[in-house]
TORTI-955235 format. One record per residue: residue number from 0; residue in one letter; x, y, z of N, C-alpha, C, CB in turn. Coordinates in nm, 2 decimals. Atoms other than C-alpha are relative to their C-alpha. Glycine has a CB too. Example, Ala and Ser with C-alpha at 12.3 -4.5 7.8 and 13.67 -1.06 7.14 Angstrom:
2
+-----+---------+--------+--------+--------+--------+---------+--------+--------+--------+--------+--------+---------+--------+
! num ! residuo !  neast ! nnorth !    nup ! caeast ! canorth !   caup !  ceast ! cnorth !    cup ! cbeast ! cbnorth !   cbup !
+-----+---------+--------+--------+--------+--------+---------+--------+--------+--------+--------+--------+---------+--------+
!   0 !       A !   0.09 !  -0.12 !   0.00 !   1.23 !   -0.45 !   0.78 !   0.09 !   0.12 !   0.00 !  -0.10 !    0.00 !   0.12 !
!   1 !       S !  -0.09 !  -0.11 !   0.00 !   1.37 !   -0.11 !   0.71 !  -0.08 !   0.11 !   0.08 !   0.04 !    0.05 !  -0.14 !
+-----+---------+--------+--------+--------+--------+---------+--------+--------+--------+--------+--------+---------+--------+
END
This chain:
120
+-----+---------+--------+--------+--------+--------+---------+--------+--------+--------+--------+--------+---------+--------+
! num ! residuo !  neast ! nnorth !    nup ! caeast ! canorth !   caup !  ceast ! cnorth !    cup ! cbeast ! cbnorth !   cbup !
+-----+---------+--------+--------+--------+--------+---------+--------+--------+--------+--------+--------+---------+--------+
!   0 !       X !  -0.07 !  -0.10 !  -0.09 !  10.78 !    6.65 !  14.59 !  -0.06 !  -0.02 !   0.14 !  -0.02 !    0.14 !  -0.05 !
!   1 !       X !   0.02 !   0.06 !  -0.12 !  10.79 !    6.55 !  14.96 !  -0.07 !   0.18 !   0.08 !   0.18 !   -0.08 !   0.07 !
!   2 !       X !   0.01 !  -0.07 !  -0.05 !  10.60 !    6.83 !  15.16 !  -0.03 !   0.03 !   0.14 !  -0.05 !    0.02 !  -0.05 !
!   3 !       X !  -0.09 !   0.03 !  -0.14 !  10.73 !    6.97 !  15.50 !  -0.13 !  -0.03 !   0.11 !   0.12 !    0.18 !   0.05 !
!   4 !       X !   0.09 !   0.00 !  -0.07 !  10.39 !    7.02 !  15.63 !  -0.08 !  -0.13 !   0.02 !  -0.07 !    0.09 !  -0.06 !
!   5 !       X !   0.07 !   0.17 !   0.01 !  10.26 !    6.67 !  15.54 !   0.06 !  -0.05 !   0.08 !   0.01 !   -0.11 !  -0.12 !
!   6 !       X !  -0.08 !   0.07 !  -0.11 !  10.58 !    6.53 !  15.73 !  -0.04 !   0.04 !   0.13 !   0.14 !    0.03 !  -0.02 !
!   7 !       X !   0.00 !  -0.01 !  -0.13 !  10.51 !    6.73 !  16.04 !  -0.10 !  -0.10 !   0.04 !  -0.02 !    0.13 !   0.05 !
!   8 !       X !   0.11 !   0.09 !  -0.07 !  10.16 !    6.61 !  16.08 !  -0.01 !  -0.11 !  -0.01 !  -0.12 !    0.02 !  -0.02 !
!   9 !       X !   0.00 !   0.17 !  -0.05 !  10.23 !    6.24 !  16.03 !   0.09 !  -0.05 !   0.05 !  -0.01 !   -0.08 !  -0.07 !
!  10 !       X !  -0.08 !   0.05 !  -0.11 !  10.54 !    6.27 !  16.28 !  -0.09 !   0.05 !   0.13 !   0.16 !    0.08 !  -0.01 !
!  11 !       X !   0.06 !  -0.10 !  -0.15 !  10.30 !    6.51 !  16.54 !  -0.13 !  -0.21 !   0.02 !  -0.15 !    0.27 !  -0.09 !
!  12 !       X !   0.07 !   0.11 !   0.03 !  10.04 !    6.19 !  16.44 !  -0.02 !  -0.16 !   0.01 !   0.01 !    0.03 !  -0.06 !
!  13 !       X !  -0.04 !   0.17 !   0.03 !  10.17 !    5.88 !  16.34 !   0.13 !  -0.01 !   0.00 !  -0.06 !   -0.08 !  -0.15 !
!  14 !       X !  -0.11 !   0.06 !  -0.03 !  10.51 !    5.90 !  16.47 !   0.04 !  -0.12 !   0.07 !   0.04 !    0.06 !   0.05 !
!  15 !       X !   0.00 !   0.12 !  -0.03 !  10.50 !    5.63 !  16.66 !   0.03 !  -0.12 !  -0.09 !  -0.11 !    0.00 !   0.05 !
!  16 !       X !   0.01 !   0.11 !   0.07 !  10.46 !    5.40 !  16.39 !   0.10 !   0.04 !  -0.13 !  -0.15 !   -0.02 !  -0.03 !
!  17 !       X !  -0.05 !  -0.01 !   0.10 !  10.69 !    5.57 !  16.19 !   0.03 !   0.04 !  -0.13 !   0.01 !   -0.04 !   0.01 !
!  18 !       X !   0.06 !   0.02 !   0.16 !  10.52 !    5.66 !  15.88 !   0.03 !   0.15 !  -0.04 !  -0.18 !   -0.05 !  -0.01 !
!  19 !       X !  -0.09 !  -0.12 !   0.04 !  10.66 !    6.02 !  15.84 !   0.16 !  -0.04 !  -0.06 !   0.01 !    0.10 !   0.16 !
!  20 !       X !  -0.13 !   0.05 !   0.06 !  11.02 !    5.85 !  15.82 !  -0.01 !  -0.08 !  -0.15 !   0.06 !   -0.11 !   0.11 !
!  21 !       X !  -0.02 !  -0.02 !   0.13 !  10.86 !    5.66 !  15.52 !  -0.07 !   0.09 !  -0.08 !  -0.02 !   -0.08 !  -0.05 !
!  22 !       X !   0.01 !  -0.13 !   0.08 !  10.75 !    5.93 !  15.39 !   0.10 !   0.08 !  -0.08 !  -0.05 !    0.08 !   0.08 !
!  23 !       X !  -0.14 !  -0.04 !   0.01 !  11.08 !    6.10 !  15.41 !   0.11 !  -0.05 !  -0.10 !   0.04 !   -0.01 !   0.11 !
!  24 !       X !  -0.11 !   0.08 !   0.02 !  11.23 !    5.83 !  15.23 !   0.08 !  -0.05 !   0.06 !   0.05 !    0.04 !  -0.04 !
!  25 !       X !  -0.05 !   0.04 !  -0.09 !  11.37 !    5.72 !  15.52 !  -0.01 !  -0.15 !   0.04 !  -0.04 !    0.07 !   0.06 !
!  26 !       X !   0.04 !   0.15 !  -0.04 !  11.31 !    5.32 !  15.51 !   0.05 !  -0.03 !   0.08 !   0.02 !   -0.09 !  -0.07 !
!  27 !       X !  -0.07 !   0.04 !  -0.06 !  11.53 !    5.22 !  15.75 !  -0.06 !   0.07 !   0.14 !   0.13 !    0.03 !  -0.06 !
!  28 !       X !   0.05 !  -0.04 !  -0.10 !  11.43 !    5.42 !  16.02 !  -0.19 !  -0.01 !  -0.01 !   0.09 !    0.14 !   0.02 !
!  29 !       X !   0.13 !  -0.01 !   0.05 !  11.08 !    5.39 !  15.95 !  -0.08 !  -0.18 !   0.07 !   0.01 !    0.02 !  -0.20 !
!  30 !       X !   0.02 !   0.12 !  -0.04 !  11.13 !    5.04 !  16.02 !   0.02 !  -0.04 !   0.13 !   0.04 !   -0.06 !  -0.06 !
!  31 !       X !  -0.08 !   0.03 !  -0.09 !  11.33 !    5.08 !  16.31 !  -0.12 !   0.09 !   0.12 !   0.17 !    0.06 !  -0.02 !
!  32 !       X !   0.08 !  -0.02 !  -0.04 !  11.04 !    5.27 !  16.45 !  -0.15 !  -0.07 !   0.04 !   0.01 !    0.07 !  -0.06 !
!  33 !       X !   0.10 !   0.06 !   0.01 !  10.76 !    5.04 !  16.36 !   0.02 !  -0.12 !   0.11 !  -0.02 !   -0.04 !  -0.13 !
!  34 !       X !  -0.03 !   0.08 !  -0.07 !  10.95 !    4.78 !  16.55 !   0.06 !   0.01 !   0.16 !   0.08 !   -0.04 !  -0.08 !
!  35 !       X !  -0.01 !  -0.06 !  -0.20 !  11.02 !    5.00 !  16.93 !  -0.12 !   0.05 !  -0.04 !   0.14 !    0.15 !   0.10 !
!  36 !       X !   0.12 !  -0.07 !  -0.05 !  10.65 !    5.13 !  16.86 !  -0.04 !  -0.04 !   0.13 !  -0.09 !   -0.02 !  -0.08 !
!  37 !       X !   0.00 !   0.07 !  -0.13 !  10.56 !    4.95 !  17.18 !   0.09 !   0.08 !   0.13 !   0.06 !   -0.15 !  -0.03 !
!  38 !       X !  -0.04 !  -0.05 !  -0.16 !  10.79 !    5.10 !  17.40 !   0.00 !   0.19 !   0.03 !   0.19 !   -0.07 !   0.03 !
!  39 !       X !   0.07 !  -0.20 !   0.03 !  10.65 !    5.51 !  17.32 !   0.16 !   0.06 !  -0.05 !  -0.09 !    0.13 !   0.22 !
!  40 !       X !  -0.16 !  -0.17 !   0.02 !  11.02 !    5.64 !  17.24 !  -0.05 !   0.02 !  -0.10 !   0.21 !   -0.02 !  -0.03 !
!  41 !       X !   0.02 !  -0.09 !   0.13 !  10.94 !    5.66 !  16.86 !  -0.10 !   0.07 !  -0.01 !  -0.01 !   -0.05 !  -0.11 !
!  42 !       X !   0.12 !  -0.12 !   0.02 !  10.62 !    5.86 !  16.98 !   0.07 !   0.14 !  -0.01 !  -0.12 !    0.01 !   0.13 !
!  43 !       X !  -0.08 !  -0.08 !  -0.06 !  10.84 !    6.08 !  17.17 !   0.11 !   0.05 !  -0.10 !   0.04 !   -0.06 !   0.12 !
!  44 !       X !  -0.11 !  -0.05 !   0.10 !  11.12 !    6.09 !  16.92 !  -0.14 !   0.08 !  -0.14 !   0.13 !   -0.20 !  -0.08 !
!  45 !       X !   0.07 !  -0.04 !   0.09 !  10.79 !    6.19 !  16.67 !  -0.03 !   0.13 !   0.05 !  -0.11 !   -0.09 !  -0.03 !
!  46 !       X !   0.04 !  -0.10 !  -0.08 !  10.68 !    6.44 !  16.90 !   0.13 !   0.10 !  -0.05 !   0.00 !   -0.04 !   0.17 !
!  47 !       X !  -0.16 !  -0.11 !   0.06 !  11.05 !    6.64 !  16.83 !   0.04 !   0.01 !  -0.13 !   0.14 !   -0.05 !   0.04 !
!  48 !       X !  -0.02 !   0.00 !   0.19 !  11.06 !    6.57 !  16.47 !  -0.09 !   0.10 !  -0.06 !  -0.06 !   -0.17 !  -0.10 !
!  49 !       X !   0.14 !  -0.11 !   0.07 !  10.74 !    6.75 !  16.40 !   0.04 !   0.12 !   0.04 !  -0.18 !   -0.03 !   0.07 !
!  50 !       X !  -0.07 !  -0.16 !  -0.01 !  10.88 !    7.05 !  16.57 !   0.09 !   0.04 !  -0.03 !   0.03 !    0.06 !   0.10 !
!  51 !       X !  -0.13 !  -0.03 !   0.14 !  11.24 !    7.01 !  16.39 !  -0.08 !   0.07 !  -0.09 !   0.09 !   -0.15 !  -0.11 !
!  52 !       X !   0.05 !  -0.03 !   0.10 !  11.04 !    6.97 !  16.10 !  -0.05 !   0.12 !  -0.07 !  -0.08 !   -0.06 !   0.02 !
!  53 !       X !   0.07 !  -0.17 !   0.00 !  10.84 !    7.33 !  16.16 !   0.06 !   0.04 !   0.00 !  -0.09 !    0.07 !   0.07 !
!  54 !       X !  -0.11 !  -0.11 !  -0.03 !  11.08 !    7.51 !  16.26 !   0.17 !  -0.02 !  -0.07 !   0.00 !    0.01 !   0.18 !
!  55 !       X !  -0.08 !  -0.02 !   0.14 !  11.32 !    7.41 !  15.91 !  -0.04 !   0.09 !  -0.05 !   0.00 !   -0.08 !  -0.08 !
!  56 !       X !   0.06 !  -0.10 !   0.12 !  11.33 !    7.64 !  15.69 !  -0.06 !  -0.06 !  -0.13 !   0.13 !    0.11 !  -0.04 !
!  57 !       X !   0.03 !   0.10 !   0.10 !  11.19 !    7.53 !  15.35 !   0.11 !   0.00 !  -0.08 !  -0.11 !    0.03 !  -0.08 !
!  58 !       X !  -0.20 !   0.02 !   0.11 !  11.56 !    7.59 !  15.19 !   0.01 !  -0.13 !   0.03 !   0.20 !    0.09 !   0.08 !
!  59 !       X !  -0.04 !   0.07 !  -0.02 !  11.67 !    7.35 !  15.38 !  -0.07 !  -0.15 !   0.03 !   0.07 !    0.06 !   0.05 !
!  60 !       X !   0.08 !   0.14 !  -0.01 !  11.39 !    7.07 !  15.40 !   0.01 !   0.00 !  -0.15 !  -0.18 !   -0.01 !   0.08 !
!  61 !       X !   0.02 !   0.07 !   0.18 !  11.41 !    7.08 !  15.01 !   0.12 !  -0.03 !  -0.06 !  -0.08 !    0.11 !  -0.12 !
!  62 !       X !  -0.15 !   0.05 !   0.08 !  11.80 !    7.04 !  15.02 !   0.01 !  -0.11 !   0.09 !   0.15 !    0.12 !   0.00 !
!  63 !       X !  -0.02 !   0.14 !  -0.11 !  11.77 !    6.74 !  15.26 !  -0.15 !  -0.11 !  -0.06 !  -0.03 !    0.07 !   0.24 !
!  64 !       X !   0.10 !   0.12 !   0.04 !  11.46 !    6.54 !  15.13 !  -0.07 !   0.06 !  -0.14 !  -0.14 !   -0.03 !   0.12 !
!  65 !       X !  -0.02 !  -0.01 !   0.14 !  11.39 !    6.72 !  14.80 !   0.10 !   0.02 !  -0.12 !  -0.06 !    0.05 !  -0.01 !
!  66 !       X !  -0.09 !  -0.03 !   0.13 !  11.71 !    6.72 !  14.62 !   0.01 !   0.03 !  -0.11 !   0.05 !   -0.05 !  -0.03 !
!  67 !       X !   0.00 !  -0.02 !   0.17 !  11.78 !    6.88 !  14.24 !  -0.12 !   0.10 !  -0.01 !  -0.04 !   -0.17 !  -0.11 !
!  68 !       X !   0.09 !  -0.07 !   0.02 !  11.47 !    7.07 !  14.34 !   0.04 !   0.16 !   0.00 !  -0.10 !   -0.03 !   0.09 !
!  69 !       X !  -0.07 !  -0.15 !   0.01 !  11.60 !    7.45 !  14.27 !  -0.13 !   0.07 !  -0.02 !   0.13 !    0.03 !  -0.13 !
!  70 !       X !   0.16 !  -0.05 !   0.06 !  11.18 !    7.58 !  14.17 !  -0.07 !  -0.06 !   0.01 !  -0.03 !    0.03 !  -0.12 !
!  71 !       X !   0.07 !   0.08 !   0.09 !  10.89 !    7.50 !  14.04 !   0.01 !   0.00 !  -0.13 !  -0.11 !    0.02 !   0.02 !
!  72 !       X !  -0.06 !   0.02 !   0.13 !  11.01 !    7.55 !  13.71 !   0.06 !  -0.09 !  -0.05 !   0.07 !    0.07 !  -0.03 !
!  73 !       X !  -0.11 !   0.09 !   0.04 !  11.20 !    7.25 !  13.56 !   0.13 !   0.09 !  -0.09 !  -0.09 !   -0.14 !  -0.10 !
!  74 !       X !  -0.06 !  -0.06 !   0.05 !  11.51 !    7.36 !  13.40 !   0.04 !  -0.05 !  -0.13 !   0.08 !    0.02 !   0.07 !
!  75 !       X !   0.00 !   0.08 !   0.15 !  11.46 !    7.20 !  13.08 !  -0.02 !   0.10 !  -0.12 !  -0.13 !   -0.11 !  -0.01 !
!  76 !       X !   0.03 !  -0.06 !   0.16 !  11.48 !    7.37 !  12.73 !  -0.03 !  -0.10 !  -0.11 !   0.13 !    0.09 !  -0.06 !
!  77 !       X !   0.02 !   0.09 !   0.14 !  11.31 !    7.18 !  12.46 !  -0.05 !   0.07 !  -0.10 !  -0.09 !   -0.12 !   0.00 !
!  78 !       X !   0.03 !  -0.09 !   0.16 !  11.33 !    7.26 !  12.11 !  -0.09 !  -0.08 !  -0.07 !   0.14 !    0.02 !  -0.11 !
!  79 !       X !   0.12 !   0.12 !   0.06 !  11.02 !    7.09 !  11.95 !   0.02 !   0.06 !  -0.12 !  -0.18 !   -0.01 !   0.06 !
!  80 !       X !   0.05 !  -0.01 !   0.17 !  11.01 !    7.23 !  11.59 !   0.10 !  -0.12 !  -0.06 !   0.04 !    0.21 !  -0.10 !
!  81 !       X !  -0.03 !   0.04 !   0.17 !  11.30 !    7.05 !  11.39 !   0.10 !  -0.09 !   0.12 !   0.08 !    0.14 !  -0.16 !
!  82 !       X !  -0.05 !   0.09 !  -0.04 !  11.41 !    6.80 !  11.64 !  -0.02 !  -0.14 !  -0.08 !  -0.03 !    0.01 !   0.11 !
!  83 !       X !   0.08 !   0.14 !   0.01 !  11.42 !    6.43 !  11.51 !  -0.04 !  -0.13 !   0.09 !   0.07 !   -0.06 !  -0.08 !
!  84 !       X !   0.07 !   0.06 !  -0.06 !  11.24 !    6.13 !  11.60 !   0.08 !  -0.03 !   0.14 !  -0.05 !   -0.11 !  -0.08 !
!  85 !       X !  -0.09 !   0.04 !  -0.06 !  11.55 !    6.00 !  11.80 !  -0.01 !   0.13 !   0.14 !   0.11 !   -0.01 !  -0.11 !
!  86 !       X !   0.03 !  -0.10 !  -0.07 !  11.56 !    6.33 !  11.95 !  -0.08 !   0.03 !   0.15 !  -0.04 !    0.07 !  -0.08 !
!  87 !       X !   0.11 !  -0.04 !  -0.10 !  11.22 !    6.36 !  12.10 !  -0.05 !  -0.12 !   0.08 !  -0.13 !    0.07 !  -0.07 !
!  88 !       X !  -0.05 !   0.16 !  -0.07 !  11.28 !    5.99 !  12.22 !   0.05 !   0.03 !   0.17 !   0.17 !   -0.08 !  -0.11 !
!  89 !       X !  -0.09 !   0.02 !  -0.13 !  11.55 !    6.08 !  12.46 !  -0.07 !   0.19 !   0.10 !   0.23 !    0.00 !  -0.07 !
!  90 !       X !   0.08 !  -0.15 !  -0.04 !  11.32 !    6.47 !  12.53 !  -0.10 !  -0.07 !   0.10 !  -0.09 !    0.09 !  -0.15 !
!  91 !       X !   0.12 !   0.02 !  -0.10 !  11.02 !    6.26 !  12.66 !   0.07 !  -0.10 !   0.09 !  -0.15 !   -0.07 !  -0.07 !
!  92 !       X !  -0.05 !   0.06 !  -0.13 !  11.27 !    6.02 !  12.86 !   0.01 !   0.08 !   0.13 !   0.14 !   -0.06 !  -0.02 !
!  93 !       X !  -0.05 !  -0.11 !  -0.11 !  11.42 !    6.37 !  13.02 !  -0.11 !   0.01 !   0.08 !   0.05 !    0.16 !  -0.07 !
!  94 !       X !   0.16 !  -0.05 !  -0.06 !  11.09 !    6.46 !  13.08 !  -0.09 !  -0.10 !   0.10 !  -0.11 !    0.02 !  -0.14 !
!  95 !       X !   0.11 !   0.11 !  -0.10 !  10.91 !    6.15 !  13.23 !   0.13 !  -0.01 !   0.15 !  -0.04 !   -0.21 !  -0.11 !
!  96 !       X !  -0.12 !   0.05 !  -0.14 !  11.26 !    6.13 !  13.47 !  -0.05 !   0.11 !   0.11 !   0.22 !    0.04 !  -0.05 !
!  97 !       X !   0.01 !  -0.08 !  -0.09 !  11.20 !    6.47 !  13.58 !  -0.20 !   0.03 !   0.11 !   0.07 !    0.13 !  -0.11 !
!  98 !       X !   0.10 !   0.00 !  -0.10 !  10.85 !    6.40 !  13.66 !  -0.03 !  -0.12 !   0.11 !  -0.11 !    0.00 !  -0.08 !
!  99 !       X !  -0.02 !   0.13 !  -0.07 !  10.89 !    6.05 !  13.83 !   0.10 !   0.11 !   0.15 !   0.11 !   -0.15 !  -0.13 !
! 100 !       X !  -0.07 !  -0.07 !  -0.14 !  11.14 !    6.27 !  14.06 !  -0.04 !   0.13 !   0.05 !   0.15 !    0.02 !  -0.01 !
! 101 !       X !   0.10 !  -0.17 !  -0.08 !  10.86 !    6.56 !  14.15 !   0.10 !   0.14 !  -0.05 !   0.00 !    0.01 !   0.25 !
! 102 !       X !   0.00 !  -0.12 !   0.02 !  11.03 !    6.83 !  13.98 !  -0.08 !   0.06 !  -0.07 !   0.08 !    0.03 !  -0.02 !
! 103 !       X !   0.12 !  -0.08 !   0.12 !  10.77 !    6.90 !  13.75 !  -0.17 !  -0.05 !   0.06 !   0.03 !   -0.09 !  -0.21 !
! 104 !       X !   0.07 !   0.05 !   0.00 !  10.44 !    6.85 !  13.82 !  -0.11 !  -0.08 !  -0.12 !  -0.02 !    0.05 !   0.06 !
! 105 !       X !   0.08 !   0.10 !   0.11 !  10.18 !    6.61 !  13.62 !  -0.07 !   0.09 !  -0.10 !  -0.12 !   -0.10 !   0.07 !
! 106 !       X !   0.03 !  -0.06 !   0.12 !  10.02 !    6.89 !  13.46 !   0.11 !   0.05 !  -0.07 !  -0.09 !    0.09 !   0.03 !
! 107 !       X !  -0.12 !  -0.05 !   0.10 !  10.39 !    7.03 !  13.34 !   0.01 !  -0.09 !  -0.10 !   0.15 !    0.02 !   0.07 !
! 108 !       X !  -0.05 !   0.10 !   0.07 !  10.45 !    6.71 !  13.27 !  -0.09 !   0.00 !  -0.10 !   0.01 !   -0.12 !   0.07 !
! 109 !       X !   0.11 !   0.07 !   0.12 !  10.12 !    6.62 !  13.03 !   0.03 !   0.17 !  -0.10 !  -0.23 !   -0.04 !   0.07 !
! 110 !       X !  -0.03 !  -0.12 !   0.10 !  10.14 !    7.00 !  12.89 !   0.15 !   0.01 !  -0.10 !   0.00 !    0.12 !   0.10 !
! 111 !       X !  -0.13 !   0.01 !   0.07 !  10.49 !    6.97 !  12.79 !   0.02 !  -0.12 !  -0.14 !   0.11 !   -0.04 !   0.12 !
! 112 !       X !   0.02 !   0.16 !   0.15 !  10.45 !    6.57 !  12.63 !  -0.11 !   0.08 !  -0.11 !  -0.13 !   -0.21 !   0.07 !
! 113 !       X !   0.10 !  -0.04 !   0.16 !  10.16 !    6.72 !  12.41 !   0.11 !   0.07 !  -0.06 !  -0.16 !    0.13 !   0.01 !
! 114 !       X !  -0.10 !  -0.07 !   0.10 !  10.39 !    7.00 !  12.29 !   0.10 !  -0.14 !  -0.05 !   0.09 !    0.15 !   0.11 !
! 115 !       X !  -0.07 !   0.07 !   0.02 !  10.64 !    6.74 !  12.22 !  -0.05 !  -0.05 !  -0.08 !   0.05 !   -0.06 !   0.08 !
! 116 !       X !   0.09 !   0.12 !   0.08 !  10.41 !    6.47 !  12.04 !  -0.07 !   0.11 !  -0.09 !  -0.13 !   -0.11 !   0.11 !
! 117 !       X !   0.08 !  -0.14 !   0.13 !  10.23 !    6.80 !  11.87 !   0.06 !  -0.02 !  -0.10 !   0.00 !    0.19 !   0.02 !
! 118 !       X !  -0.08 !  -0.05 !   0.09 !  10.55 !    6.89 !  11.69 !   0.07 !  -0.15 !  -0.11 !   0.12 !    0.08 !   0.11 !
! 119 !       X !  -0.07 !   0.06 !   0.06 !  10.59 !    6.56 !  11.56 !  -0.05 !  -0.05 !  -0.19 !   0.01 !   -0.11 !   0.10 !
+-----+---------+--------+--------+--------+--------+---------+--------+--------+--------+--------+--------+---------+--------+
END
């Protein structure tokens, strides 16, 4: 999960070089930064990002660079008692997807796989 505060300070920071844009997910511009570092705009363009940045709300920085994120809760129901093997196959795929894309964190994530692997 991308966080808004991290972005500011390494556009307020290291805009120049771009490294808030990858952060952002932003490759493209990230690159396009690295490559006018030299001539200060992408400091200057960094400089204004970092105060966008703050002055987003967190709604809307988590519907623009964290997508699918609706909580910290994942919205997952798993039924561990009388699932089969097959089952809890495609449960820990769900599960490892939703941690690979920061909606869950690593401890949800490891707490949940045990339950899962417990019940087997």
């Amino acid at each position: 999960m991308k966080d808004k505060t991290v972005a500011a300070l390494l556009a307020i920071f290291l805009g120049w070089a771009g490294i808030h844009k990858f952060y952002l997910g932003e490759t493209l511009a990230g690159i396009l930064y690295l490559t006018f570092f030299w001539t200060g705009i992408p400091a200057l363009i960094g400089f204004f990002e970092c105060i966008g940045l703050l002055v987003m709300s967190d709604q809307d920085f988590n519907a623009k660079y964290n997508p699918g994120l609706t909580g910290r809760s994942a919205p997952v129901s798993l039924a561990y008692s009388n699932e089969s093997s097959k089952d809890k196959a495609s449960t820990l795929r769900e599960l490892k997807n939703l941690y690979e894309a920061d909606i869950i964190t690593a401890e949800e994530f490891e707490e949940k796989r045990r339950k899962i692997l417990d019940s087997m």
